[in-house]
C-alpha positions as CSV (number, residue, x, y, z in Angstrom):
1,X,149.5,78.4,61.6
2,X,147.9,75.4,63.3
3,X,145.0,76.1,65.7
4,X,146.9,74.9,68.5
5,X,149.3,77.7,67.9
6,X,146.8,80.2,68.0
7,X,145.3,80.0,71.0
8,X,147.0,81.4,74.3
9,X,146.1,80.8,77.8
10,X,144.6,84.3,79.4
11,X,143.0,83.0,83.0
12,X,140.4,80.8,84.4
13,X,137.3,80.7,86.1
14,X,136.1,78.2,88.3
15,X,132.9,77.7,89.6
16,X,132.1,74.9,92.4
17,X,128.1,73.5,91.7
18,X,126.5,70.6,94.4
19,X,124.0,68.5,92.4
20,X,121.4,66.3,94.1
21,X,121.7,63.3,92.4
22,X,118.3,62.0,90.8
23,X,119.0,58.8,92.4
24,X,121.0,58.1,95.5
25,X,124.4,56.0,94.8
26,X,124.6,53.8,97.6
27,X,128.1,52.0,98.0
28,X,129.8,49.7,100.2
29,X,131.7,52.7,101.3
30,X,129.4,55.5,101.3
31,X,125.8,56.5,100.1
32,X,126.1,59.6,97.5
33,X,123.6,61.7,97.3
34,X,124.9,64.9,95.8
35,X,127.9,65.1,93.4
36,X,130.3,68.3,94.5
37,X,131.6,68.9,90.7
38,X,133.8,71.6,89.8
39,X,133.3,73.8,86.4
40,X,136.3,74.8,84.5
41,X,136.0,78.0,82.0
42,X,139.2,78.4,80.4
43,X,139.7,81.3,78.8
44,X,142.3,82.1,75.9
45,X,143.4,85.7,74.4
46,X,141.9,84.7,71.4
47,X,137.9,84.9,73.0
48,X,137.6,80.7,72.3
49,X,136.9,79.4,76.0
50,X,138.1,75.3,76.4
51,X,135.0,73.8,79.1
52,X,135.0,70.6,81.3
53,X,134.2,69.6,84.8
54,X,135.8,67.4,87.7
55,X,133.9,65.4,90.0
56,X,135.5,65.8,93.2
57,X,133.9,63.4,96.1
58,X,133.8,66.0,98.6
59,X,133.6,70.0,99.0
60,X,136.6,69.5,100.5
61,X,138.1,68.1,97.7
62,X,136.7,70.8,95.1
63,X,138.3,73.5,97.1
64,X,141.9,71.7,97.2
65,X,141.5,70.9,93.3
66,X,140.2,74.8,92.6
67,X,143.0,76.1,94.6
68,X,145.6,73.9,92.6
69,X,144.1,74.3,89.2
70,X,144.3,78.3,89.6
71,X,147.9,77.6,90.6
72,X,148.7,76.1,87.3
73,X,147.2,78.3,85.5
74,X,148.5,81.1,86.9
75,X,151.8,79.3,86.0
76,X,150.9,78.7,82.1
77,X,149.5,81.9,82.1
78,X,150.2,83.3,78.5
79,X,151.6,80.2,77.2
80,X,149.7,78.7,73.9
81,X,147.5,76.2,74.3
82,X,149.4,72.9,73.9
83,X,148.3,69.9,76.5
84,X,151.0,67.9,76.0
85,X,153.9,70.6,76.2
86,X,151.9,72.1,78.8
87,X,151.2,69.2,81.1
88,X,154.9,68.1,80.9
89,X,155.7,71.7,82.7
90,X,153.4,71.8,84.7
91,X,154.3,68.1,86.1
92,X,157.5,69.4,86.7
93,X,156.5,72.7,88.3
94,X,154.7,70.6,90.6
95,X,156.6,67.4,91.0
96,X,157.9,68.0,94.5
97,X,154.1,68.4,95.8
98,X,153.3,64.9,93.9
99,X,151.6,64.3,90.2
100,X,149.5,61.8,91.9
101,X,145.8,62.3,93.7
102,X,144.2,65.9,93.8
103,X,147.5,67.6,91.5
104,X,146.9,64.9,88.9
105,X,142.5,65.5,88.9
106,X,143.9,69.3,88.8
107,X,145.5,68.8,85.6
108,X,143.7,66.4,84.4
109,X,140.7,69.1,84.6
110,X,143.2,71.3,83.0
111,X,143.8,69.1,80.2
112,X,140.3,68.7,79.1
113,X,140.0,72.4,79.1
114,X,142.9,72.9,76.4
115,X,142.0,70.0,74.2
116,X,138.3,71.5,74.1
117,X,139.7,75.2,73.1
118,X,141.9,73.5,70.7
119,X,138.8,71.3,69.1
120,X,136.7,74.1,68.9
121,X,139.6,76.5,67.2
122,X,139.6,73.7,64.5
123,X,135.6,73.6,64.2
124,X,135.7,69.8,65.2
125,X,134.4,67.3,67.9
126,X,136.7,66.0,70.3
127,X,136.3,62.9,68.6
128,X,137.4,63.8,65.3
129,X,140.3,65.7,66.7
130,X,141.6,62.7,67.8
131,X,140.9,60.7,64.8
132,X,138.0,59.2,65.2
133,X,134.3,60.8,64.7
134,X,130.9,61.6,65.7
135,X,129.1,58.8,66.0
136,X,127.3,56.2,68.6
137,X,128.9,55.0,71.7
138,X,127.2,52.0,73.5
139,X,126.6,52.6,77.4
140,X,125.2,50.8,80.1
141,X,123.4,52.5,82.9
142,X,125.8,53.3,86.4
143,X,122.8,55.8,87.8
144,X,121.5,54.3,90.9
145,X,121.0,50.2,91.9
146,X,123.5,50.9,95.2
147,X,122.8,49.1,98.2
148,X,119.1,49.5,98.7
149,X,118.2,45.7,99.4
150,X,115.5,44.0,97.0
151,X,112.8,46.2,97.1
152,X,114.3,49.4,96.7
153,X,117.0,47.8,94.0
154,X,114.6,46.0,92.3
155,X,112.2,49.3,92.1
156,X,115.0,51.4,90.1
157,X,115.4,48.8,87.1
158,X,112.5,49.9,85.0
159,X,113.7,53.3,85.0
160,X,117.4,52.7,84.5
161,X,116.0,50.7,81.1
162,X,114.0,53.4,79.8
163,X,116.1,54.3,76.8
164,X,116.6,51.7,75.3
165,X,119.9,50.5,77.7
166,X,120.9,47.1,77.2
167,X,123.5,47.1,79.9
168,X,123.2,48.6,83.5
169,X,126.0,48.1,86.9
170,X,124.8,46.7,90.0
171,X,126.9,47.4,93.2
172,X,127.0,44.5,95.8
173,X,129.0,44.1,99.1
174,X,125.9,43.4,101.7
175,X,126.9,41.6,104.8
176,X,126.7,37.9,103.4
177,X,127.2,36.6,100.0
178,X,123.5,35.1,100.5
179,X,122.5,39.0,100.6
180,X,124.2,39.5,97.3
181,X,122.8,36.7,95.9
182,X,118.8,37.4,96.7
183,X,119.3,41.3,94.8
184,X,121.4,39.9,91.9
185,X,119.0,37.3,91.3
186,X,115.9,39.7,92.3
187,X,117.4,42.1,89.8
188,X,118.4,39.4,87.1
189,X,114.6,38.7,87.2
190,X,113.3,42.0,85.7
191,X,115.9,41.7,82.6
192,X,114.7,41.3,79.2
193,X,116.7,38.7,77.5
194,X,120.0,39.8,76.1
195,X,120.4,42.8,79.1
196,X,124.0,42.5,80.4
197,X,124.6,43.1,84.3
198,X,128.1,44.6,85.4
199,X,128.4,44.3,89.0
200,X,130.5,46.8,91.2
201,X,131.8,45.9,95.1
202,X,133.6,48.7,94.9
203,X,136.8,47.9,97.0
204,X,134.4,46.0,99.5
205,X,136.2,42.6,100.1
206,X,139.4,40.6,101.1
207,X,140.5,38.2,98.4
208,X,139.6,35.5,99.8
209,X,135.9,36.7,100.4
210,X,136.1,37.8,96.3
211,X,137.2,34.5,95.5
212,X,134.0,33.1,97.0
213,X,132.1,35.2,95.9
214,X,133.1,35.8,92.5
215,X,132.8,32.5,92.1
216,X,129.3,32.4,93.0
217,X,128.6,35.5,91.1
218,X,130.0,34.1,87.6
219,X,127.5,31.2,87.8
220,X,125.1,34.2,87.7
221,X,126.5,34.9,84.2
222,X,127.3,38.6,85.4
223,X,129.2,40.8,82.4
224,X,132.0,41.9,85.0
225,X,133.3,41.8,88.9
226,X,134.2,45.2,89.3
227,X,137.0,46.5,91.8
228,X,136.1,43.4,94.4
229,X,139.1,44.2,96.5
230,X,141.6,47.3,97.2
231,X,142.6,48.5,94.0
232,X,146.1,48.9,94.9
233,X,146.4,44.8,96.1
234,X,147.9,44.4,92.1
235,X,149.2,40.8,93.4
236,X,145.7,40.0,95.0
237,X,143.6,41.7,91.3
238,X,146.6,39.3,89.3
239,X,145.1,36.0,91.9
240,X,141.6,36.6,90.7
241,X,141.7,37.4,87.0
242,X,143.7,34.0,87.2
243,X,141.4,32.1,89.5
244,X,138.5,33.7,88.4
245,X,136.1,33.0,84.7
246,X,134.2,36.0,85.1
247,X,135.8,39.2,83.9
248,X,137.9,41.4,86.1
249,X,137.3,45.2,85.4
250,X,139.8,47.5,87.3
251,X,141.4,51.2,86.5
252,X,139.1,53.5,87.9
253,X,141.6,54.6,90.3
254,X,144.6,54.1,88.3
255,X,146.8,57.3,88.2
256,X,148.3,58.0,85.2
257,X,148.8,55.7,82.0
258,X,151.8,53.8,83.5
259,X,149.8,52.5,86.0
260,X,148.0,50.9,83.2
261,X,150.9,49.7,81.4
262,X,152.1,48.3,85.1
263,X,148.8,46.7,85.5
264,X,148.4,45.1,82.6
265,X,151.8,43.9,82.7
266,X,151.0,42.1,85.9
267,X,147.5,40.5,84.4
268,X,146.1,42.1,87.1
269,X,143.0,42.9,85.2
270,X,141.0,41.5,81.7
271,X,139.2,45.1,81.6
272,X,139.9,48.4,82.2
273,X,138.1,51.3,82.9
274,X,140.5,54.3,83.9
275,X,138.9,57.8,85.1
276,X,139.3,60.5,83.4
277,X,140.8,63.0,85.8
278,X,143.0,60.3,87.8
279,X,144.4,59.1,84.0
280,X,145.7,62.7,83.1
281,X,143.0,63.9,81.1
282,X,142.3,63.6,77.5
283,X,146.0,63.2,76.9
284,X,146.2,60.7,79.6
285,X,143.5,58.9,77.8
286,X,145.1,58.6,75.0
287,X,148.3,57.1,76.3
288,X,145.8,54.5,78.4
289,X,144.0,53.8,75.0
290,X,147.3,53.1,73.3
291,X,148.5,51.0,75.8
292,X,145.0,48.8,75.9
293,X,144.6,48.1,72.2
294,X,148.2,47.4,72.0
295,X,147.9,44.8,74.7
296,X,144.3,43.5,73.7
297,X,142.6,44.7,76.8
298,X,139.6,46.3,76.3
299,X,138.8,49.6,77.9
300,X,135.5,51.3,79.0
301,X,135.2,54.6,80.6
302,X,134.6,56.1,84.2
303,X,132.1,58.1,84.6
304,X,132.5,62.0,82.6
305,X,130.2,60.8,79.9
306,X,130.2,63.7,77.8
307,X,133.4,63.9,77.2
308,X,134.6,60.1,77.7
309,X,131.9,59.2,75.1
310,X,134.2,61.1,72.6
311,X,137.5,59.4,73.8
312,X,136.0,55.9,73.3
313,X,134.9,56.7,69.9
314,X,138.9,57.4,68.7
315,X,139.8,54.1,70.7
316,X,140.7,51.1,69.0
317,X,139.7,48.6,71.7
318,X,136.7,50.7,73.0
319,X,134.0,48.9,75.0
320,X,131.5,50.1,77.3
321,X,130.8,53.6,78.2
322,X,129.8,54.1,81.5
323,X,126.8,56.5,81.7
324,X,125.5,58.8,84.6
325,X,123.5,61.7,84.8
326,X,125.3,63.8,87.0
327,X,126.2,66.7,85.2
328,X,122.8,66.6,83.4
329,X,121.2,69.4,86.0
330,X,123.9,72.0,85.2
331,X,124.1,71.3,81.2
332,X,122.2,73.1,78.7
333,X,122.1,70.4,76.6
334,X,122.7,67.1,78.2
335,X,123.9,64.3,76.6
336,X,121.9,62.9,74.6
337,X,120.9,58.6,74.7
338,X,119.4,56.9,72.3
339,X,118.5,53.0,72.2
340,X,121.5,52.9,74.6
341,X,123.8,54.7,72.7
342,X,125.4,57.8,73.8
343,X,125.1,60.5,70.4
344,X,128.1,62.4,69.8
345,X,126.8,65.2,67.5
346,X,129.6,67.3,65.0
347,X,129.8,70.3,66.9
348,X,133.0,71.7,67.8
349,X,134.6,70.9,71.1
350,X,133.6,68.4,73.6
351,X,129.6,69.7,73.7
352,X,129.7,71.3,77.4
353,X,127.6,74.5,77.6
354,X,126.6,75.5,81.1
355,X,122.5,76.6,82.2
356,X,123.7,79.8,83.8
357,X,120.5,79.6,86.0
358,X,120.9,76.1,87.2
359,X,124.8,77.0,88.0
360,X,123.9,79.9,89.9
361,X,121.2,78.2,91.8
362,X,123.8,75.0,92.4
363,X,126.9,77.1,93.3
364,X,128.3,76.3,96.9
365,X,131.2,78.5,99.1
């Protein structure tokens, strides 16, 4: 009997935590300075428990997603733990309410859950249940470097290099290009040689302002331009990976693998990056993964580092993981980074284990 097979779904606990983030992640949107994440016990008949956590934006957002997630389980309840059978009901239980937004981060959640019950009921890593291995993932530092000017940008870089990075991501979209100019270069100047610099507007401009600038900013010699415009302006993302030498990374907010096939279709993009809970999931994941190395696009990861860093590692075309510290404050054993490198170690599962006294101090109604 496979190990799949064995397991069947019981119930679910989940617990809504507030982290203050070490350093503030200032956008041209908003300024973040706590991360409302969600922690997802799932719990099976047979006493294996599948972990994983969603990152919701807003409390507001964690209790939609809770109330949703405990919907589908309470629909699966009993049902062996399968993702793929699983999330194909459950998309159609719930198709007249939408697969898309906080019903896809929902079961997306979900999905991690199973496939981590499932790795650990066969004694592997995530990584080697999916074909690939324990290993060493590549990552470049997302914590921090928002919009804090030249001083307070430029103070942050020695600490996002401890570690041995080689790569960290800047995020631009001051008032003037001259603005964005004066920290890139600022920040550029503190470098040692060979350190790449992604750079993140995060949705912040009109095409024609990211033709300008991009333009500017690829003289710079910056690794990628990073969501410049609205990330559902496919024709305007297809205008600048065409105009445009400097790499366009997109996906983040990409729901569900045919979004990626769509986009790549369109050349909308050179990189992508899709996010774990808008991409379906570990099973959404794979699809994306498939669809990437198939097509020669190269795909990094958003965010959930723990478990992403175990996706990229059975992907063909893997790039860059993307690393923050977010869930560090609530983890019993953090991930671990070493000269730059996320280390996925060979224990079974996707590694998440929960400081009980950290989540009960964190925990929010």
């Amino acid at each position: 009997m496979s190990a799949t097979a064995a397991l069947h779904i019981r119930g679910v606990t989940l617990t809504p935590v507030e982290v203050p983030l070490k350093l503030a992640l200032g956008t041209s949107a908003a300024t973040v300075s706590d991360a409302p994440l969600l922690l997802i016990d799932l719990h099976t008949a047979e006493g294996i428990n599948g972990n994983a956590y969603l990152f919701c934006y807003r409390r507001s957002g964690m209790k939609a997603i809770a109330a949703l997630l405990q919907d589908a389980v309470d629909l699966v309840r009993g049902h062996a733990v399968e993702p793929l059978p699983l999330g194909m009901m459950l998309a159609r239980r719930l198709a007249l309410i939408g697969n898309v937004g906080l019903v896809r981060m929902a079961l997306s959640g979900l999905d991690v859950a199973l496939w981590d019950a499932n790795a650990k009921a066969a004694g592997l890593p995530l990584a080697a249940m999916l074909g690939g291995g324990a290993g060493r993932m590549r990552a470049y530092n997302s914590n921090g470097l928002g919009l804090l000017g030249v001083r307070g940008t430029t103070a942050q870089v020695p600490l996002l290099l401890e570690r041995g990075f080689t790569a960290l991501k800047l995020r631009l979209g001051y008032p003037s290009l001259q603005q964005d100019l004066d920290v890139l270069q600022a920040v550029r100047a503190l470098l040692p040689a060979g350190v790449q610099l992604m750079v993140d507007y995060n949705q912040a401009l009109t095409l024609q302002e990211a033709l300008l600038r991009g333009r500017r900013l690829q003289e710079q010699g910056v690794y990628w331009l990073e969501e410049p415009i609205r990330h559902d302006d496919w024709d305007g993302c297809a205008t600048l990976a065409r105009e445009l030498d400097v790499p366009l990374q997109m996906g983040e907010n990409l729901d569900g693998p045919k979004n990626v096939w769509r986009m790549i279709a369109r050349k909308a993009c050179d990189f992508m990056m899709p996010d774990l809970a808008r991409i379906g999931g570990v099973s959404g994941w794979v699809q994306s993964a498939s669809i990437c190395a198939a097509a020669g696009v190269d795909i990094s990861s958003h965010l959930y580092p723990e478990v992403s860093a175990h996706l990229l590692l059975a992907s063909d075309s893997r790039h860059w993981l993307e690393y923050a510290d977010w869930a560090d404050a609530i983890l019993e054993t953090p991930l671990v980074i070493e000269d730059g490198h996320a280390v996925v170690n060979a224990a079974p599962g996707v590694g998440l284990r929960w400081n009980t006294e950290a989540v009960r101090r964190l925990t929010v109604q």
